[in-house]
SEGUNU-942478 format. One record per residue (C-alpha): residue in one letter; x negated, y negated, z. Coordinates in steps of 0.5 Angstrom, whole numbers, padded with zeros to 4 digits, always signed. Each point is the difference from the previous one (the first is absolute). Example, Ala and Ser with C-alpha at 12.3 -4.5 7.8 and 13.67 -1.06 7.14 Angstrom:
A-0025+0009+0016
S-0002-0007-0002
This chain:
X-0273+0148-0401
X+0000-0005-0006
X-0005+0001-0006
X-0003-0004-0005
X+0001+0003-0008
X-0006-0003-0004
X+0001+0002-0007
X-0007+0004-0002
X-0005-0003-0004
X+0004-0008-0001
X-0005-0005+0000
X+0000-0005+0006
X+0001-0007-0003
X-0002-0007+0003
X+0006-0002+0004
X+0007+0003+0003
X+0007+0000-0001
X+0003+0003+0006
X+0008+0001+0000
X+0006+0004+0005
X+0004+0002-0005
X+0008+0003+0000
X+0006+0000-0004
X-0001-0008-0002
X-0006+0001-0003
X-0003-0003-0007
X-0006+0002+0001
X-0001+0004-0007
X-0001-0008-0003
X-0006+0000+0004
X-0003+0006-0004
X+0002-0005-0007
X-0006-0003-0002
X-0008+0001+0001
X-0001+0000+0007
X-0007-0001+0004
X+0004+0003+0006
X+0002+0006+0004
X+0007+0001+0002
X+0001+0002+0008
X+0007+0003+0002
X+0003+0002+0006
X+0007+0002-0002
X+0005-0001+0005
X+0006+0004-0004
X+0003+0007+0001
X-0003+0003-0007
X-0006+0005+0001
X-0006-0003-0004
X+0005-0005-0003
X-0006-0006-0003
X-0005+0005+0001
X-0003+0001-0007
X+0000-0008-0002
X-0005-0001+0007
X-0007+0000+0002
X+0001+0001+0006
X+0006+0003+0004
X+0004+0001+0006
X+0007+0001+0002
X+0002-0004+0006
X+0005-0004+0002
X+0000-0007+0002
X-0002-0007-0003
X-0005-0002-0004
X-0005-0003+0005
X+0001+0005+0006
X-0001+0004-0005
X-0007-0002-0003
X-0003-0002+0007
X+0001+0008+0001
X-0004+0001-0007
X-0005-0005+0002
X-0001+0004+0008
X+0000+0006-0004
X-0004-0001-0006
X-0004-0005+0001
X-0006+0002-0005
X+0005+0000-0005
X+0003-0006+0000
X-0006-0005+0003
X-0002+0003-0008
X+0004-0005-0003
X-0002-0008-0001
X+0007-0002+0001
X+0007+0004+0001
X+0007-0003-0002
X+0006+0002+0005
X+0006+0000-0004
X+0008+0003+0001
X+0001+0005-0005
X+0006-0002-0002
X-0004-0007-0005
X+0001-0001-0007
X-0007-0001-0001
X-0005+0003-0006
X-0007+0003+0001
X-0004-0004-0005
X+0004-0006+0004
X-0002+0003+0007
X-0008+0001-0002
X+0000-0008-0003
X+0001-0001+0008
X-0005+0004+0002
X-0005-0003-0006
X+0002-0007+0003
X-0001+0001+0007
X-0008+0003-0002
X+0001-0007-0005
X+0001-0004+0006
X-0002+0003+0006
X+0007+0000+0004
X+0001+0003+0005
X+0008+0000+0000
X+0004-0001-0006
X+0008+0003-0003
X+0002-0001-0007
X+0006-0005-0001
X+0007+0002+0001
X+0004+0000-0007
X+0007-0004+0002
X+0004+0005-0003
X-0002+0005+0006
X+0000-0002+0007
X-0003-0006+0003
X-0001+0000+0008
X-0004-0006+0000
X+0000-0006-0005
X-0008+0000+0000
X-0001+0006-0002
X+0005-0002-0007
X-0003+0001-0007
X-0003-0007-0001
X+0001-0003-0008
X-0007-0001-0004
X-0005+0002+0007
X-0005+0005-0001
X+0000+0000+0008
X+0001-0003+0007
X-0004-0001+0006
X+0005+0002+0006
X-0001+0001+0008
X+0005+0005-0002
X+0002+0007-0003
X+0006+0004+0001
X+0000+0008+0003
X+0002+0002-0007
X-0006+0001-0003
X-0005-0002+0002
X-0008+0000-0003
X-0006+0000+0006
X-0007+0000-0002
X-0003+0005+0004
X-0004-0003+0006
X+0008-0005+0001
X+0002+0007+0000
X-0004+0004+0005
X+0002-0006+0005
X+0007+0000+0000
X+0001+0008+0001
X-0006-0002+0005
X+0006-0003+0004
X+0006+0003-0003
X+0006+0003+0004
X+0005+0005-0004
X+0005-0001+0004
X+0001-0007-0004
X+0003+0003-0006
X+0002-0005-0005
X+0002-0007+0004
X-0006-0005+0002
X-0006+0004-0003
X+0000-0005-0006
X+0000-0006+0004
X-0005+0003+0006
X-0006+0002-0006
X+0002-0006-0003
X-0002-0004+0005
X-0006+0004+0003
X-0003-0001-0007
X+0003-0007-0002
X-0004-0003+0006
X-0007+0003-0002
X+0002-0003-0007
X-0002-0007+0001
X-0002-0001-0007
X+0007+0002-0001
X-0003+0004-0006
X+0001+0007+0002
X+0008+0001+0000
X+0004+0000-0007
X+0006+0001-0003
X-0001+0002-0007
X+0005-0003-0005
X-0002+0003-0006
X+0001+0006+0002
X+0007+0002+0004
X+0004+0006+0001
X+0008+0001+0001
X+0001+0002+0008
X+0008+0003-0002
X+0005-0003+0004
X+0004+0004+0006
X+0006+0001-0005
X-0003+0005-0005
X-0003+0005+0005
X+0004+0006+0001
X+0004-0001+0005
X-0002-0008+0000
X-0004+0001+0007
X-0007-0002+0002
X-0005+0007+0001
X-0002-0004+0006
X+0007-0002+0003
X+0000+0009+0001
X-0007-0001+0004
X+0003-0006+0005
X+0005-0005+0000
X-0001-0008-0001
X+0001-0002+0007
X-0006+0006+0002
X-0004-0002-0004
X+0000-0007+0001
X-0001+0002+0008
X-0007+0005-0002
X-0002-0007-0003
X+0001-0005+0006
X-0004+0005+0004
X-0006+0001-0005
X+0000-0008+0000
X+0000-0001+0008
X-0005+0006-0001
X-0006-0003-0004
X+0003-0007+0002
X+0002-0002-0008
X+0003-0007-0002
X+0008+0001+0000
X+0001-0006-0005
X-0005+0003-0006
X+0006+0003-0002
X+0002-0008-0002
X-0007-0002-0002
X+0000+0004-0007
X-0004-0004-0005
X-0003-0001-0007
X-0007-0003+0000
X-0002-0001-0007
X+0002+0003-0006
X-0003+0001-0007
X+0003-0001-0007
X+0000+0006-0005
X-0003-0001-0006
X+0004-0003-0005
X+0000+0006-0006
X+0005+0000-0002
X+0002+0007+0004
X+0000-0003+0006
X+0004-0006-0003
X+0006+0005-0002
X-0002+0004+0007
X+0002-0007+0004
X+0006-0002-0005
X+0002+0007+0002
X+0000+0000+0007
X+0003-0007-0001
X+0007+0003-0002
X-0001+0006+0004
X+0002-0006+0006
X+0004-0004-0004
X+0004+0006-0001
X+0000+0003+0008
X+0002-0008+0001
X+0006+0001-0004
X+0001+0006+0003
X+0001-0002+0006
X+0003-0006-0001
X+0006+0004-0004
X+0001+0005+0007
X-0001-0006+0005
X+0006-0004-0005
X+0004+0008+0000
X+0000+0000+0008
X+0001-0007+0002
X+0008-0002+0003
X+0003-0003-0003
């Protein structure tokens, strides 16, 4: 039986932060900052009670992140449906709490339904879409990536509604991102937040340089579970193609928003560089 260790007298908040969390883990960033969220924890490693003493909520249970958090919404409904909006993040992302409560002040700022912050380029990024754009305070997408994403509480409620937990990773991003991108016709809803990224660690810098999910289930059986869950609910198999940007809106143009964007400017310069170099290194010659 898996039981649920709430801290006694901790002061439920408005919104949710919900993580699986094991070795890789940098939640205690999180924890920096003022923050207007409860923590959530289901750890998946091997260390009796390990994050305990930082949630507000935990559970020790193997598994990925969103398995995970539809057998806490099942069974814990009444807690969570208390929340306005819940984030569903992987624990290994360098991410402070004041950054992380920003977003959930811009998500009730603007009444989205999904968002994610920007990918900083000195991490990983799987998807250009999802790269921190210079001098942006955010974009309108029809797209957010699996790594964390934020809900507003009702968009939430519908995909666990349809949710299946034997999709672990590949394809739960396109799959809400199309069912809400659809009812998004004002294309208004759906944001990548610019002025607030987050570094998402590259495989190399991990213990043992692999993915928590890879231990779960290899690429080729994920990909499989995905091509059944789209014949099961009838999905577009070309969304994966149709990632698109729709609006953005500027920054301010104070002058730490014009340092933030001449930062993110070298950044890319930088990882461009990077890139040319090694492509160089490894060419025949």
């Amino acid at each position: 039986m898996i039981n649920l260790i709430k801290k006694p007298q901790q002061p439920q908040k408005k919104y949710l932060v919900f993580t699986s969390a094991g070795i890789n883990s940098n939640l205690m960033h999180w924890l920096k900052g003022e923050r207007n969220f409860d923590l959530w924890v289901s750890y998946y490693g091997d260390e009796d009670n390990k994050f305990k003493d930082n949630a507000d909520y935990y559970i020790a249970k193997k598994g990925g992140k969103f398995p995970n958090f539809h057998y806490c919404y099942q069974k814990w409904n009444e807690i969570i449906s208390h929340y306005d909006a819940v984030m569903i993040m992987d624990d290994d992302l360098i991410f402070s709490g004041s950054d992380i409560s920003q977003l959930f002040n811009t998500q009730q700022e603007l009444d989205l339904w999904l968002l994610q912050p920007a990918f900083d380029r000195r991490g990983k990024v799987s998807f250009s879409i999802t790269e921190t754009h210079a001098f942006s305070k955010l974009r309108y997408v029809n797209f957010v990536e699996v790594t964390c994403p934020l809900f507003q509480k009702g968009k939430l409620a519908e995909f666990m509604a349809i949710y299946d937990p034997i999709l672990i990773g590949w394809g739960v991003d396109l799959w809400y991102s199309e069912i809400l991108s659809k009812q998004d016709t004002m294309h208004n809803k759906i944001a990548i937040i610019d002025e607030i990224s987050c570094i998402n660690p590259r495989d190399k810098t991990k213990q043992n340089q692999l993915r928590e999910i890879d231990k779960l289930q290899n690429t080729e059986t994920r990909q499989l579970v995905w091509q059944t869950i789209q014949e099961k609910h009838n999905l577009d198999r070309k969304f994966k193609d149709k990632k698109q940007n729709y609006t953005q809106i500027n920054a301010k143009p104070t002058l730490s928003n014009i340092l933030l964007g001449i930062k993110i400017k070298l950044i890319k310069l930088a990882y461009n560089c990077y890139k040319n170099i090694r492509s160089e290194k490894w060419r025949p010659s």
